[in-house]
VOBA-1610 file (N, C-alpha, C; in pm, whole numbers, padded with zeros to 5 digits, always signed):
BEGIN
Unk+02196-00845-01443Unk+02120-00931-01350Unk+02196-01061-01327Unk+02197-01148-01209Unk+02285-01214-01179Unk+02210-01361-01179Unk+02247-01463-01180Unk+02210-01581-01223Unk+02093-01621-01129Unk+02152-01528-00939Unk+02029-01526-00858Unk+01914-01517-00885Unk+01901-01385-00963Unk+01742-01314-00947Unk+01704-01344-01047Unk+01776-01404-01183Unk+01733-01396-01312Unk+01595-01472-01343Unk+01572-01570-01252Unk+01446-01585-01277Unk+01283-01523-01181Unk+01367-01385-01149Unk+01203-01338-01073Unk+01221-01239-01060Unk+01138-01110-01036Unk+01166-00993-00997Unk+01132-00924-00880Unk+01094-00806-00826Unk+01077-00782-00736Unk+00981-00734-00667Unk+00870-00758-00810Unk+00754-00781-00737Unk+00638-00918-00692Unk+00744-01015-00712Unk+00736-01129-00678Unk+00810-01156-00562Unk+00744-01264-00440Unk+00805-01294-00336Unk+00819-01398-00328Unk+00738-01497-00405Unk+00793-01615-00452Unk+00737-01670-00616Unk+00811-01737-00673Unk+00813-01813-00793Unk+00873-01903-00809Unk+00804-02014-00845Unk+00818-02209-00824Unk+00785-02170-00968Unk+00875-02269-01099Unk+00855-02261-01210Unk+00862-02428-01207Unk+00793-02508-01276Unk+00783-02636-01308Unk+00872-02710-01209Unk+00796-02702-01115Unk+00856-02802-00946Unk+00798-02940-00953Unk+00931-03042-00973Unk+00878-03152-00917Unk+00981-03221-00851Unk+00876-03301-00776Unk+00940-03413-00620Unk+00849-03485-00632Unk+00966-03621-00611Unk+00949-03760-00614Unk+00997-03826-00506Unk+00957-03934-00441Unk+00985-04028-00305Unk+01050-04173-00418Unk+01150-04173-00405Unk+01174-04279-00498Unk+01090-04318-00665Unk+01040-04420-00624Unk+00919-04390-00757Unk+00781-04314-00735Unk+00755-04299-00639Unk+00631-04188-00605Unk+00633-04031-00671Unk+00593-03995-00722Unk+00579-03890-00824Unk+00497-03794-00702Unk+00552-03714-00662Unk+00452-03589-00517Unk+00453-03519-00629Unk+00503-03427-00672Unk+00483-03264-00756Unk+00534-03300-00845Unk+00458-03261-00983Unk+00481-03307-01146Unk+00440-03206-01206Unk+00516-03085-01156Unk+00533-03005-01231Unk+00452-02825-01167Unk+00506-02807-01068Unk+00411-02680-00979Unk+00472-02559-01023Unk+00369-02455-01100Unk+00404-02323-01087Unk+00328-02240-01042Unk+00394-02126-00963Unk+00296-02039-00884Unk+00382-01904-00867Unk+00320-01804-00861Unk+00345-01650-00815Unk+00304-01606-00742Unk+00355-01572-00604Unk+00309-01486-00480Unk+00343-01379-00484Unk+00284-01267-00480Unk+00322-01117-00443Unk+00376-01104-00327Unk+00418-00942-00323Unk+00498-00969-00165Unk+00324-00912-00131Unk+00296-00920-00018Unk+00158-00900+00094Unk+00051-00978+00031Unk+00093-01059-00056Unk-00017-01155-00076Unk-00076-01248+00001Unk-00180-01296+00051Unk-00238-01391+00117Unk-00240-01533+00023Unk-00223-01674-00014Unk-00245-01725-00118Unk-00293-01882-00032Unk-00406-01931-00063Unk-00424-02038+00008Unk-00426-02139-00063Unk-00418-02286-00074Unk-00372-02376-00122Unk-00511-02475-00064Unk-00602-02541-00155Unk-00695-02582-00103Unk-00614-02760-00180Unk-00691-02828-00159Unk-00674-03033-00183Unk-00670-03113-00150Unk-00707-03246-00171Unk-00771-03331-00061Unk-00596-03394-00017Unk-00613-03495+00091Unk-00497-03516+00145Unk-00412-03611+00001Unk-00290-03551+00057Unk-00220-03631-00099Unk-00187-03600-00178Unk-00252-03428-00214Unk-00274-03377-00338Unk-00092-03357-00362Unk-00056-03338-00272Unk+00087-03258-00275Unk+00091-03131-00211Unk+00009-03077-00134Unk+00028-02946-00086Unk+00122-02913-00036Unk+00115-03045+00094Unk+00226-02987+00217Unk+00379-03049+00183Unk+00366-03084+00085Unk+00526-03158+00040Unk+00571-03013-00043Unk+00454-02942-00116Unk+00520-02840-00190Unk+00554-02736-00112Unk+00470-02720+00015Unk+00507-02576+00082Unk+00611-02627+00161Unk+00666-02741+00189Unk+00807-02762+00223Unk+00937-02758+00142Unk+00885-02770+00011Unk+01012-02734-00098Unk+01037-02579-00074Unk+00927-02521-00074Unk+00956-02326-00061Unk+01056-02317+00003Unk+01102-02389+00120Unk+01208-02327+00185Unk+01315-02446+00203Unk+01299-02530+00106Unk+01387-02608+00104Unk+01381-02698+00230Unk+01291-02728+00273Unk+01289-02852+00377Unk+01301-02958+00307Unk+01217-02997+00173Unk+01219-03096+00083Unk+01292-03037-00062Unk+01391-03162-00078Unk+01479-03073-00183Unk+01408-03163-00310Unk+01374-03008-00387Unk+01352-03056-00531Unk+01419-03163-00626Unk+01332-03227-00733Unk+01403-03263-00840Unk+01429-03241-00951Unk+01337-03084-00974Unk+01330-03057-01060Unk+01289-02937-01108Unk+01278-02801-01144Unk+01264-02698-01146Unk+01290-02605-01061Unk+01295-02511-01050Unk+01326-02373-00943Unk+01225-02325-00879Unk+01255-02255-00769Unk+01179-02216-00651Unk+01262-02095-00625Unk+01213-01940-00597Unk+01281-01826-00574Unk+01197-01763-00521Unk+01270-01690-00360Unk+01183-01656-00294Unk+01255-01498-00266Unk+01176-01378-00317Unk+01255-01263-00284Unk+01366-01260-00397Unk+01356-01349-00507Unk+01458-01263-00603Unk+01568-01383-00562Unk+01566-01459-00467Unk+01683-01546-00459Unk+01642-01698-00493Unk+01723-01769-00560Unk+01701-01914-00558Unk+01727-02014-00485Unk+01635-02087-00350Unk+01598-02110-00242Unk+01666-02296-00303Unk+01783-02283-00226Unk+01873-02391-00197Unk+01990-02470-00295Unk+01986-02393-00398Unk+02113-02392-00501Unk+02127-02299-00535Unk+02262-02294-00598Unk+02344-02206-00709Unk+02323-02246-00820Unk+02315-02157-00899Unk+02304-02188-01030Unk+02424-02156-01123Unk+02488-02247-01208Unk+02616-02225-01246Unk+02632-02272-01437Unk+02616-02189-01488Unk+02557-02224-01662Unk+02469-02302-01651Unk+02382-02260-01624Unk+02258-02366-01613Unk+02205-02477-01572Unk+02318-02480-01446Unk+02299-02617-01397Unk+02319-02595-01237Unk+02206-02689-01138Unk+02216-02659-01017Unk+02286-02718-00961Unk+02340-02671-00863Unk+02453-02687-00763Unk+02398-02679-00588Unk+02365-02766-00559Unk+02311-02762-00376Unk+02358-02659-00321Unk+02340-02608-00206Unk+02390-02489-00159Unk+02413-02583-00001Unk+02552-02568+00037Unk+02583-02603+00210Unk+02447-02573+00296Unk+02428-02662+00422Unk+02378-02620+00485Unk+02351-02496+00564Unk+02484-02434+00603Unk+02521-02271+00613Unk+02426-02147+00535Unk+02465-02196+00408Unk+02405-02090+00330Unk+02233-02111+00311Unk+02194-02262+00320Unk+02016-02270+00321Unk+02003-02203+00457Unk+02038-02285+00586Unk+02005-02194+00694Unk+01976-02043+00699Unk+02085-01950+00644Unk+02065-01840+00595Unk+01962-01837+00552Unk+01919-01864+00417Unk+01784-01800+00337Unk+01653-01864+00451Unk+01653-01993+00492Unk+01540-01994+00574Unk+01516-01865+00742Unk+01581-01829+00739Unk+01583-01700+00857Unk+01449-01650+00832Unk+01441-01603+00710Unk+01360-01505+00647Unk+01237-01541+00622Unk+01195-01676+00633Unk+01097-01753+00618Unk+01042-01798+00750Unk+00916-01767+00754Unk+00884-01818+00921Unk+00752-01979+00837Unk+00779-02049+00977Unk+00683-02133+00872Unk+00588-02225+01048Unk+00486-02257+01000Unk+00391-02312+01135Unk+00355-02417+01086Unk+00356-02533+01148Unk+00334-02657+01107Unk+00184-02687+01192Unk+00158-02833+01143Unk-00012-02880+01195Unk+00063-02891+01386Unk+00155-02980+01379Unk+00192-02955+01533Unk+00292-02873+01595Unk+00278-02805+01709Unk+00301-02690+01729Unk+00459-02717+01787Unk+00528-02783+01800Unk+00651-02820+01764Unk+00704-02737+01891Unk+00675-02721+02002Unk+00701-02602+02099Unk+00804-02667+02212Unk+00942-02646+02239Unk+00980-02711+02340Unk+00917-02695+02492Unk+00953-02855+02517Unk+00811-02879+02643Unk+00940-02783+02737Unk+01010-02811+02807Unk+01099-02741+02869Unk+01104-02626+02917Unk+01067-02549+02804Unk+01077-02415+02791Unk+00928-02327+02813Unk+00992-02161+02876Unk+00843-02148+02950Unk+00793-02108+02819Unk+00684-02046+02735Unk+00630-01967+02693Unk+00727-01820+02598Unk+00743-01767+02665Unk+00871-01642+02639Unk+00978-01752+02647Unk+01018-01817+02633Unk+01194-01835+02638Unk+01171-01977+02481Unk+01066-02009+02469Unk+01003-02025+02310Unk+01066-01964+02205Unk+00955-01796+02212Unk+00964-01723+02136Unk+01116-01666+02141Unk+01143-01649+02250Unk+01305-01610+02231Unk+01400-01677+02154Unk+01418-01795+02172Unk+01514-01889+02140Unk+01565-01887+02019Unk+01516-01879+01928Unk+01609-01846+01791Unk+01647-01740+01716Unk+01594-01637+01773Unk+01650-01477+01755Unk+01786-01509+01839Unk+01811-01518+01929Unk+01925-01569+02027Unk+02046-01630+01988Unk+01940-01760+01970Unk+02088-01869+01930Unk+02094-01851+01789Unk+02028-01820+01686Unk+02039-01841+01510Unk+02115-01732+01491Unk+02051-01605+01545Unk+02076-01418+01458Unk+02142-01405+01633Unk+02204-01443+01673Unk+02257-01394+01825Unk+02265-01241+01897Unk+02119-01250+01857Unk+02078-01089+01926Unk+02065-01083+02074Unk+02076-00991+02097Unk+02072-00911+02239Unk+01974-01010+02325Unk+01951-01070+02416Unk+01891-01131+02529Unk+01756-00992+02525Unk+01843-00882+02597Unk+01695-00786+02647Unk+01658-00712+02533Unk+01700-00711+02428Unk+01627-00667+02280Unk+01509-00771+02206Unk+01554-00905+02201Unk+01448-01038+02194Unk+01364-01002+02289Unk+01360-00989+02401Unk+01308-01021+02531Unk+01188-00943+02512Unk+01226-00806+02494Unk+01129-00739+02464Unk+01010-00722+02329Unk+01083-00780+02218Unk+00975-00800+02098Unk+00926-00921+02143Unk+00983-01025+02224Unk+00879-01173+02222Unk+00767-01134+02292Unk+00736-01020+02404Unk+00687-00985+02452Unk+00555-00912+02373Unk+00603-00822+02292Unk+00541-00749+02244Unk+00437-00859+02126Unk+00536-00984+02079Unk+00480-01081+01921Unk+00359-01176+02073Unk+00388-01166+02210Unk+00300-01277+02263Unk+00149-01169+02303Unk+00206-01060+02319Unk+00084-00947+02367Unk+00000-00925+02235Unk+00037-00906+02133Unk-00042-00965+01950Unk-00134-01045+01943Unk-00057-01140+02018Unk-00106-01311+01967Unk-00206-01309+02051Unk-00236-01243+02212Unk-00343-01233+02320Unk-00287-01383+02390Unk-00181-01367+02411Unk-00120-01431+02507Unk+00008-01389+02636Unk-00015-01249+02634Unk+00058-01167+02718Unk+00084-01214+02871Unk-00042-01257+02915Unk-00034-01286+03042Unk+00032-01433+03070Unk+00040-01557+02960Unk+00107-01652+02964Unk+00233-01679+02954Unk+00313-01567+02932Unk+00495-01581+02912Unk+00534-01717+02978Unk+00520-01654+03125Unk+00564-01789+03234Unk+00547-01937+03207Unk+00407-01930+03156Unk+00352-02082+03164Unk+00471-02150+03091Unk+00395-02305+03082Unk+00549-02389+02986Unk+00388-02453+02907Unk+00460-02501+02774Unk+00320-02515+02678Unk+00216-02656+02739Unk+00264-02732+02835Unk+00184-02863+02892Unk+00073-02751+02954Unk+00087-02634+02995Unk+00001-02562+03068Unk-00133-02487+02961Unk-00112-02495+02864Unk-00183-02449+02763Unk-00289-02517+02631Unk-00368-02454+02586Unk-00469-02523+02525Unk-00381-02567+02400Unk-00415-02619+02272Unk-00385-02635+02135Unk-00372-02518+02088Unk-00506-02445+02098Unk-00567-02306+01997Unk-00416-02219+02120Unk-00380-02249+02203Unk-00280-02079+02232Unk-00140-02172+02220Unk-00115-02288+02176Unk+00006-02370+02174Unk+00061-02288+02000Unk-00068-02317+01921Unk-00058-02247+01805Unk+00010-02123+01776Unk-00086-02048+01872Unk-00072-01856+01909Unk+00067-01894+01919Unk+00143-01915+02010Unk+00283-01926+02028Unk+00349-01938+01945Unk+00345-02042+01840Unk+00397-02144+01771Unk+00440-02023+01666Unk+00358-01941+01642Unk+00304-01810+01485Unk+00428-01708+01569Unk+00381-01683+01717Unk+00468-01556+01767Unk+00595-01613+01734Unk+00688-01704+01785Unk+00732-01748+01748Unk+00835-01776+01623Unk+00751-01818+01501Unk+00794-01757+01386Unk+00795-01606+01377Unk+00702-01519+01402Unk+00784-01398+01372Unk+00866-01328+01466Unk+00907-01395+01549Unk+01032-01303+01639Unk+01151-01299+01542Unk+01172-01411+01452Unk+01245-01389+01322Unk+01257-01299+01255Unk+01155-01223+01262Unk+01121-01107+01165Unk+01122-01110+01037Unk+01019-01268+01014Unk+01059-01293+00812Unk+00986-01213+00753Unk+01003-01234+00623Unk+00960-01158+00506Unk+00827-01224+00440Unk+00835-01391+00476Unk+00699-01446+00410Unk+00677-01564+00532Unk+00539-01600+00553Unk+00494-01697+00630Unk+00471-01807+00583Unk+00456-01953+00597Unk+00416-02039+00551Unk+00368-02125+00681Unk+00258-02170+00641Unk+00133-02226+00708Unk+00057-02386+00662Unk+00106-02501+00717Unk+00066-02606+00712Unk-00062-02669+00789Unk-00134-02602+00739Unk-00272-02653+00796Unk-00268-02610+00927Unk-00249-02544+00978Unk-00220-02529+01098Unk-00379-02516+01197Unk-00425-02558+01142Unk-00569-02557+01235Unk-00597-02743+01242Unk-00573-02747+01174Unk-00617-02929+01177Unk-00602-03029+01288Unk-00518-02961+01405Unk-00488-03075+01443Unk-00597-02976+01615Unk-00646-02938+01600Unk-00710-02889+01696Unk-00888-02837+01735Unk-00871-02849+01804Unk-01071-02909+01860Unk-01148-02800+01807Unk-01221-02766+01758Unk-01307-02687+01642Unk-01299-02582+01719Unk-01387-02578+01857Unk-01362-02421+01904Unk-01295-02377+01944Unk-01108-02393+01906Unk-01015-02352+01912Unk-00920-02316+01789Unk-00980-02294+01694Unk-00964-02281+01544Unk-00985-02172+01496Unk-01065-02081+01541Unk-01168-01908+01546Unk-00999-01836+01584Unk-00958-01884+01690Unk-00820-01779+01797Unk-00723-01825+01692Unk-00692-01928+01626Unk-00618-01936+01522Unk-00571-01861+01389Unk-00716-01859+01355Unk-00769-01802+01256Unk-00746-01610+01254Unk-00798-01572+01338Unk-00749-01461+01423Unk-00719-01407+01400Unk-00590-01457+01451Unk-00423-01421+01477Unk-00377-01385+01327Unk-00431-01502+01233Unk-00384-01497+01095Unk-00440-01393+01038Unk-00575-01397+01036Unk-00608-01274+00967Unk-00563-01123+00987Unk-00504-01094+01134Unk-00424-00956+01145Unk-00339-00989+01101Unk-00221-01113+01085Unk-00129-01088+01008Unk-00148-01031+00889Unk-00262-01105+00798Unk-00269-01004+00652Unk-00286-00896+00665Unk-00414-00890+00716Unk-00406-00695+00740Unk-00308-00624+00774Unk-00144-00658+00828Unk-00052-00599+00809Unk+00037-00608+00729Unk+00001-00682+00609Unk+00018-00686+00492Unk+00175-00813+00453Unk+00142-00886+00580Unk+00261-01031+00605Unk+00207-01095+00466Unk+00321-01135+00366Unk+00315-01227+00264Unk+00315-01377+00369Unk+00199-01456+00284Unk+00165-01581+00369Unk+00117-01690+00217Unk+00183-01793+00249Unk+00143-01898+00202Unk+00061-02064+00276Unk-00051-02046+00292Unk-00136-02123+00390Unk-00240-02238+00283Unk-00139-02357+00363Unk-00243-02460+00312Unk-00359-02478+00390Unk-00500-02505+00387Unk-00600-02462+00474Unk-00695-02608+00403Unk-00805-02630+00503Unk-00889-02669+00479Unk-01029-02566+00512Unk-00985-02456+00550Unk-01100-02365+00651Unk-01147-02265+00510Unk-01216-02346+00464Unk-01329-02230+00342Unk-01368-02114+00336Unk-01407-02082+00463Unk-01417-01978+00479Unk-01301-01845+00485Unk-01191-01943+00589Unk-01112-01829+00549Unk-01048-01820+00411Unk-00990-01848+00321Unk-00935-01877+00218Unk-01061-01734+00133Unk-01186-01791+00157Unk-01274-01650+00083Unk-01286-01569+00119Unk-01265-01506+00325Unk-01240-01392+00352Unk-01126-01297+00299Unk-01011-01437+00356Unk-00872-01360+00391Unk-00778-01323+00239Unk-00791-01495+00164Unk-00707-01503+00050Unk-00719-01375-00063Unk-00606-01361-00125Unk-00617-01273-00216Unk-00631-01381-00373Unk-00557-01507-00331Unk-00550-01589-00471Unk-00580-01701-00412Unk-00616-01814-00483Unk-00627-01930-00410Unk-00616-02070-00532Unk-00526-02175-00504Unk-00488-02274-00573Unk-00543-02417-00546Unk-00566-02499-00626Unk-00666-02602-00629Unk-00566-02695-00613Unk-00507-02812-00596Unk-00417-02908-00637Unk-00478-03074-00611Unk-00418-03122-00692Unk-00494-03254-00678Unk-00401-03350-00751Unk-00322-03477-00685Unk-00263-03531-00803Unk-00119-03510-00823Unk-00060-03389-00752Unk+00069-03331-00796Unk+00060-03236-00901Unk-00035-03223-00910Unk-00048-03028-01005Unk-00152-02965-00959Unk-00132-02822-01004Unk-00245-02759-01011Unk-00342-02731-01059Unk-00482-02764-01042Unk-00562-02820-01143Unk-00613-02667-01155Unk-00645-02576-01090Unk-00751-02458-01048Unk-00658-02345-00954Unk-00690-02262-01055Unk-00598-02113-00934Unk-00691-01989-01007Unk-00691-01902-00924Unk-00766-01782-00901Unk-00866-01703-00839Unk-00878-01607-00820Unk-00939-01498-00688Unk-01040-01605-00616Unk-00985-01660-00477Unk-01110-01694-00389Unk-01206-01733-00394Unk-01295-01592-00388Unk-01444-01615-00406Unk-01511-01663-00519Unk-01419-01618-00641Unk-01495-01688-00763Unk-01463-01831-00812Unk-01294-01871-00714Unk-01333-02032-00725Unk-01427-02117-00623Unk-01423-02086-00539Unk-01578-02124-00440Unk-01692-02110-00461Unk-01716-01980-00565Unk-01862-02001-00584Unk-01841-02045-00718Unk-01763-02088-00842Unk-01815-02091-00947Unk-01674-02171-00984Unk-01638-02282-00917Unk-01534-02377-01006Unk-01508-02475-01140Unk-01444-02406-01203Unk-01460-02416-01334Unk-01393-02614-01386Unk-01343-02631-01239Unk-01263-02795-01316Unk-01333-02933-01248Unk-01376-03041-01300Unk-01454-03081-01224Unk-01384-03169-01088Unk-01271-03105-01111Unk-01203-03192-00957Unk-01252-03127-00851Unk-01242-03012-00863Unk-01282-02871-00816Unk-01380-02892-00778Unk-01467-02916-00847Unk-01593-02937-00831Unk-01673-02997-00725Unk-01606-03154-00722Unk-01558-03230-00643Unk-01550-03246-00516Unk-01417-03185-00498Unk-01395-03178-00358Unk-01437-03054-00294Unk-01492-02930-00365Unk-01576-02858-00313Unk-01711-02917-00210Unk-01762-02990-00292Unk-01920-03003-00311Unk-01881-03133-00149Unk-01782-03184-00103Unk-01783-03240-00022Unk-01718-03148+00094Unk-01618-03015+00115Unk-01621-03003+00248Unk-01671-02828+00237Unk-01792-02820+00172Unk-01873-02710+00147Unk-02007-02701+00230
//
């Protein structure tokens, strides 16, 4: 086994072993461990601050750690490891491992420019420099999914939040990754446009897409999630099956911030 995989196996799709990040003296993550299966759903519940969205940006190395490992698929997500000691990895080679990672942020990050389809196209194209009419045709197929088929043309000023989103998801998977990651991605949009969001996500699980989703939406987290993590503080205070931390939370932070967006 090679220094890569040595810390995960392969039925793990990701493993963060004692992760922490700091902003100068600001202490964000003090210490995060977690295990995702591959087709796992895993939602990340905490009030703002907790560290969520700083940690689901270390997963793929947007925010570089200070301290423990992160391995996603058996690989260790933005260094080498060399007798025991990490070594940054070039930009080249992170680019690489993020391919495989699709990730949706609170804003839908969509170039104004661009129509709809030439969105979803754009980085199958220019990143993995595939075929024009081979993209052309799966963006097609990831916008007819999303129930945005008839909008290719439009350009996103023409479109609501709730289908800026839809895009935003097709989008990430014209990539064709292996795991999703999800930053609140409902938050920044008008309540009854949050349901078509929601949606979209939930057929992704049902086709069994490994997803890591920070959420404030309760409900889904107890439909959809298979595991679900508490954080507060820069750790994890509370992790396990969904429904039985919603109905029966055992920590009183938990407790807490339940009992306020319940």
């Amino acid at each position: 086994m090679s220094d890569l995989d040595a810390g995960t196996t392969a039925a793990e799709m990701i493993r963060a072993d004692n992760v922490h990040k700091a902003y100068g003296s600001l202490e964000v993550l003090k210490g995060v461990d977690l295990v995702v299966k591959p087709g796992e759903v895993c939602c990340v519940l905490g009030p703002s601050g907790s560290g969520k969205s700083t940690f689901l940006r270390c997963i793929n190395h947007l925010e570089k750690i200070n301290a423990g490992r992160i391995f996603v698929d058996g690989e260790l997500m933005g260094y080498h490891e060399r007798k025991g000691k990490l070594h940054e990895m070039g930009e080249k080679d992170v680019s690489r491992q993020r391919r495989s990672i699709g990730m949706v942020f609170q804003r839908f990050n969509l170039f104004p420019h661009m129509t709809v389809l030439q969105n979803v196209m754009e980085a199958p194209c220019r990143v993995k420099g595939e075929s024009k009419a081979e993209v052309r045709e799966r963006a097609a197929a990831l916008l007819d999914r999303v129930g945005l088929a008839d909008k290719s043309g439009n350009y996103p000023s023409q479109l609501s939040g709730g289908q800026q989103q839809r895009v935003a998801i097709a989008r990430a998977l014209a990539m064709r990754p292996k795991l999703m990651l999800f930053d609140e991605p409902t938050s920044a949009l008008d309540p009854e446009l949050v349901g078509e969001v929601l949606d979209v996500m939930k057929n992704l699980a049902r086709d069994g897409m490994t997803m890591v989703v920070v959420t404030h939406e309760i409900g889904f987290a107890r439909e959809v999630g298979d595991s679900l993590i508490f954080m507060d503080g820069g750790v994890v205070v509370e992790k396990g099956e969904p429904r039985e931390i919603i109905a029966n939370p055992q920590q009183e932070r938990t407790k807490a911030f339940l009992s306020k967006v319940l």
